[in-house]
Z-matrix of the N, CA and C atoms (Angstrom, degrees):
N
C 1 1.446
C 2 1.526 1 111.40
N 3 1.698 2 129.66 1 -14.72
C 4 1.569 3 101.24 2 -160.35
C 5 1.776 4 97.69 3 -94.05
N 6 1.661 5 108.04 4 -4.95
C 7 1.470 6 94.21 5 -170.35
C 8 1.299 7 112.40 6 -92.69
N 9 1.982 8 112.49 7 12.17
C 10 1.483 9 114.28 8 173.34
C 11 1.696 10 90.48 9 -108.12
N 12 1.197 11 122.33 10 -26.62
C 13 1.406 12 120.65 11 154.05
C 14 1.187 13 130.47 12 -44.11
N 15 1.221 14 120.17 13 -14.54
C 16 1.554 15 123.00 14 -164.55
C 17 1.238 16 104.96 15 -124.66
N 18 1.493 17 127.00 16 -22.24
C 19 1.381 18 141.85 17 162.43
C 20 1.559 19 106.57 18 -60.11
N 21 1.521 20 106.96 19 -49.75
C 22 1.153 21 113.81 20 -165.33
C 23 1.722 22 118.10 21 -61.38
N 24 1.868 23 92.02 22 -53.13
C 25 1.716 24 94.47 23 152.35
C 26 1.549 25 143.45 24 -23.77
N 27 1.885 26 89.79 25 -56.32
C 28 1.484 27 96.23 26 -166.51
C 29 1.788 28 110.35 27 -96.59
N 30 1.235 29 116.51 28 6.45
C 31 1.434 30 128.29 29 155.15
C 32 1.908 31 103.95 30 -65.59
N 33 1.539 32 89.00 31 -57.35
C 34 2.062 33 100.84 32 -154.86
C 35 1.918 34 87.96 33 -58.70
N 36 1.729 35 111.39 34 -34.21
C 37 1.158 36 104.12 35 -167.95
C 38 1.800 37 123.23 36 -62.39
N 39 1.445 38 93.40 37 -24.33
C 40 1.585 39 109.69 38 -174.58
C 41 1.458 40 118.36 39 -75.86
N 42 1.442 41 97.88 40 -38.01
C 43 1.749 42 102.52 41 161.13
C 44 1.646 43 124.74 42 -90.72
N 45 1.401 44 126.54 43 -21.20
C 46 1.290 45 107.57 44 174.49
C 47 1.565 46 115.80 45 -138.86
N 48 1.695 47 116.79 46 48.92
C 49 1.153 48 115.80 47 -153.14
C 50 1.127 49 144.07 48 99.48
N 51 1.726 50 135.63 49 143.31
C 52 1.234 51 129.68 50 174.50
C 53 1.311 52 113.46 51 -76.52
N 54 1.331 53 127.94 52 -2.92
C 55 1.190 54 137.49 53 166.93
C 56 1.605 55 112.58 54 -41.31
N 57 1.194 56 116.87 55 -57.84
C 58 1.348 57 131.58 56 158.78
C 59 1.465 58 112.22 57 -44.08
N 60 0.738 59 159.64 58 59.79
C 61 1.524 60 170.54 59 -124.15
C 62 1.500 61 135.69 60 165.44
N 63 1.780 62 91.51 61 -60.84
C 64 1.635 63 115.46 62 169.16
C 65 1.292 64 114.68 63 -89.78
N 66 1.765 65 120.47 64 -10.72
C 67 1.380 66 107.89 65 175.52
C 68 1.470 67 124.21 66 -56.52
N 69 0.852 68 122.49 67 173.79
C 70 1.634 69 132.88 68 171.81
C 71 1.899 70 116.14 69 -112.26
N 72 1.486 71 118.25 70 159.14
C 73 1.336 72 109.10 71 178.06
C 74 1.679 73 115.95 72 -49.75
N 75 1.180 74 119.34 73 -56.76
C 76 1.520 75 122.43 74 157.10
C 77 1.141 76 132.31 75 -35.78
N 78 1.606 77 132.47 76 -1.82
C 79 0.891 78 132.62 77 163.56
C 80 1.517 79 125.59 78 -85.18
N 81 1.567 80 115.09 79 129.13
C 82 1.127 81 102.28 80 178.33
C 83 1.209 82 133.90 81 -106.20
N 84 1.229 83 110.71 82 98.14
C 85 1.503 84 136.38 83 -170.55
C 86 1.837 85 116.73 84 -33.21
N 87 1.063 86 117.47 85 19.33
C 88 1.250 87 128.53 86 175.70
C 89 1.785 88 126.66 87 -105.36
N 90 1.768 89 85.35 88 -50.02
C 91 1.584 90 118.17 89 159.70
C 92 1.869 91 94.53 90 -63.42
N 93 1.037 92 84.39 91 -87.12
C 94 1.449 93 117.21 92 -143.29
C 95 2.643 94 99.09 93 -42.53
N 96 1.101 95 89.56 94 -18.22
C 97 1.617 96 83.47 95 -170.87
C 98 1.615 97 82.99 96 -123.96
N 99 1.204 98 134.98 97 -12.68
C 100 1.720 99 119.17 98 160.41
C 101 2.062 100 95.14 99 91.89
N 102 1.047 101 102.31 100 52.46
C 103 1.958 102 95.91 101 -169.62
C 104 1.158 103 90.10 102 -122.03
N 105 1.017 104 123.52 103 174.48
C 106 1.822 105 145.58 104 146.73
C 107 0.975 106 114.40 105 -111.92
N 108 1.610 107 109.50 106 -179.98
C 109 1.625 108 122.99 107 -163.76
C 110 1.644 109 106.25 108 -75.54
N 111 1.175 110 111.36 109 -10.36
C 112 1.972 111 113.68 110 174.94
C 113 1.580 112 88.85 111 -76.76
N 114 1.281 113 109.35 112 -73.48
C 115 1.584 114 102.59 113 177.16
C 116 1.550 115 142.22 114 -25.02
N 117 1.915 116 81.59 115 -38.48
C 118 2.025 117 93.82 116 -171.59
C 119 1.368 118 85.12 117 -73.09
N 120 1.472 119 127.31 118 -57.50
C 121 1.549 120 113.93 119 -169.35
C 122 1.095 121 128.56 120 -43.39
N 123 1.883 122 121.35 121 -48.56
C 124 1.236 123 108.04 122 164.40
C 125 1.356 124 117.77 123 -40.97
N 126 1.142 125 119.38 124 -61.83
C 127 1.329 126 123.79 125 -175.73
C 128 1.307 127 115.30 126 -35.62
N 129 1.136 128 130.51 127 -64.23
C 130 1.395 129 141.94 128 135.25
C 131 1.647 130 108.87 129 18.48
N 132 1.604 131 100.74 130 -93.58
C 133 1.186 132 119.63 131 -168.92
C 134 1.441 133 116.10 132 -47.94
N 135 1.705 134 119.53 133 -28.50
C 136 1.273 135 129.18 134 177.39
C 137 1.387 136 115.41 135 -73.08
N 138 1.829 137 114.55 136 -13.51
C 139 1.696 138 105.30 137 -161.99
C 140 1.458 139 76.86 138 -100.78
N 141 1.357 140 137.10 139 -53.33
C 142 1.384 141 130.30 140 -178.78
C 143 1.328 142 112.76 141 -26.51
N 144 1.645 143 115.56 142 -68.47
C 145 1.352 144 109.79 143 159.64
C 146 1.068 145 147.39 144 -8.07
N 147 1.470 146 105.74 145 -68.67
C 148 1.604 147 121.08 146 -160.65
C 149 1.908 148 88.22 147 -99.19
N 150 1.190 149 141.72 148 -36.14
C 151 1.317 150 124.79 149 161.38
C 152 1.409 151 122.95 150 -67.05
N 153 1.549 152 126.52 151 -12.84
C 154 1.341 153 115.79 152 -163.59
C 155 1.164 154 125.29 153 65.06
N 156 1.237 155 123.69 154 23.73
C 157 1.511 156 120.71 155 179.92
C 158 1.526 157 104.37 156 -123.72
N 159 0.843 158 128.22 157 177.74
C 160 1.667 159 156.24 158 125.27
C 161 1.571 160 146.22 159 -82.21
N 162 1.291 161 120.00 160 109.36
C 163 1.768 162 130.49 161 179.42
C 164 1.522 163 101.51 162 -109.44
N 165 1.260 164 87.91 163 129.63
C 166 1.212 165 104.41 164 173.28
C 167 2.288 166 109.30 165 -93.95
N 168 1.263 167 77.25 166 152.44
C 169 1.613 168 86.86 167 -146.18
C 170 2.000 169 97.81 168 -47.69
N 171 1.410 170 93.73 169 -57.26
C 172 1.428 171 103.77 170 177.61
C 173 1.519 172 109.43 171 -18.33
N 174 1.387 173 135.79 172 -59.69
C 175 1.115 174 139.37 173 -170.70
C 176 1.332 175 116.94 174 -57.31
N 177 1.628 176 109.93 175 -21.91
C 178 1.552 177 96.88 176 -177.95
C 179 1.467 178 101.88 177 -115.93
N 180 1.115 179 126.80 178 31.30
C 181 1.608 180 131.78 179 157.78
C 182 1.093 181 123.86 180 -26.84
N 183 1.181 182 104.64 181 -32.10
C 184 1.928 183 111.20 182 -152.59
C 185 1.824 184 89.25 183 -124.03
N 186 1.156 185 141.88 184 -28.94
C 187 1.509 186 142.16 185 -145.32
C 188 1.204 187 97.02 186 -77.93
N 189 1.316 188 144.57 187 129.49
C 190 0.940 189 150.67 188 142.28
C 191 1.552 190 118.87 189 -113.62
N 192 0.885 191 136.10 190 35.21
C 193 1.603 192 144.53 191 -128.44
C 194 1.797 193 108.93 192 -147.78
N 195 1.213 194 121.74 193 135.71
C 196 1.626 195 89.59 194 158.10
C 197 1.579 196 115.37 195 -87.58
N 198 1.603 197 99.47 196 -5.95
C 199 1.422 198 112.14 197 178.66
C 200 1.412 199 123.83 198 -59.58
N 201 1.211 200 98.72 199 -50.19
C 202 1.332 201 131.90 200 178.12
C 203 1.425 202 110.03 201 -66.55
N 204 1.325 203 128.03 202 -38.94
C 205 1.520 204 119.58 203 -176.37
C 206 1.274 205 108.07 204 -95.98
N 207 1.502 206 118.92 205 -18.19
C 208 1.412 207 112.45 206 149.71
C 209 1.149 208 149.09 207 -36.05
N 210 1.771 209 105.38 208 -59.81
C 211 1.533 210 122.01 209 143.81
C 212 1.313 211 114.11 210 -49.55
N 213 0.905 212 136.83 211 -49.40
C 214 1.726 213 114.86 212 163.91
C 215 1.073 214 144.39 213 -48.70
N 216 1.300 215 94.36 214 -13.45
C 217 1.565 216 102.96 215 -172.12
C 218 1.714 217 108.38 216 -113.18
N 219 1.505 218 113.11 217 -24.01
C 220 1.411 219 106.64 218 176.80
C 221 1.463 220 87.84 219 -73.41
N 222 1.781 221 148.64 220 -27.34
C 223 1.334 222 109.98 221 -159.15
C 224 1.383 223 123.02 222 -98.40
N 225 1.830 224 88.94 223 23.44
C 226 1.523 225 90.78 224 176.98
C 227 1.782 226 98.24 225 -121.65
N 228 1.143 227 111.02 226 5.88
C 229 1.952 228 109.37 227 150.23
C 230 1.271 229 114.03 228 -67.78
């Protein structure tokens, strides 16, 4: 998980700051980088991207995490 963790960082970092960088999995990237849910989606749309996959939204209902969207995203590698 930390090298889709660390991807995940340096994506969030490219759209909203290096701030995204020093967070930790426990951080919740909502608080913590000042975005909303238009934002998380972009964001979204960029990890789909750069992994080649697809999440369907339902799954990240609850994620507020980078931890958490991490695990989402390795279980669709």
């Amino acid at each position: 998980m930390n090298e889709v963790l660390t991807r995940l960082q340096t994506l969030a970092a490219k759209r909203f700051g290096d701030k995204a960088l020093t967070l930790d999995a426990n951080a919740d990237f909502f608080e913590a980088l000042g975005i909303d849910s238009l934002q998380a989606l972009d964001l979204l749309t960029d990890l789909e991207e750069a992994f080649d996959i697809e999440v369907p939204d339902y799954e990240l209902a609850d994620v507020t995490t980078f931890g958490g969207l991490a695990e989402v995203l390795e279980a669709r590698l």
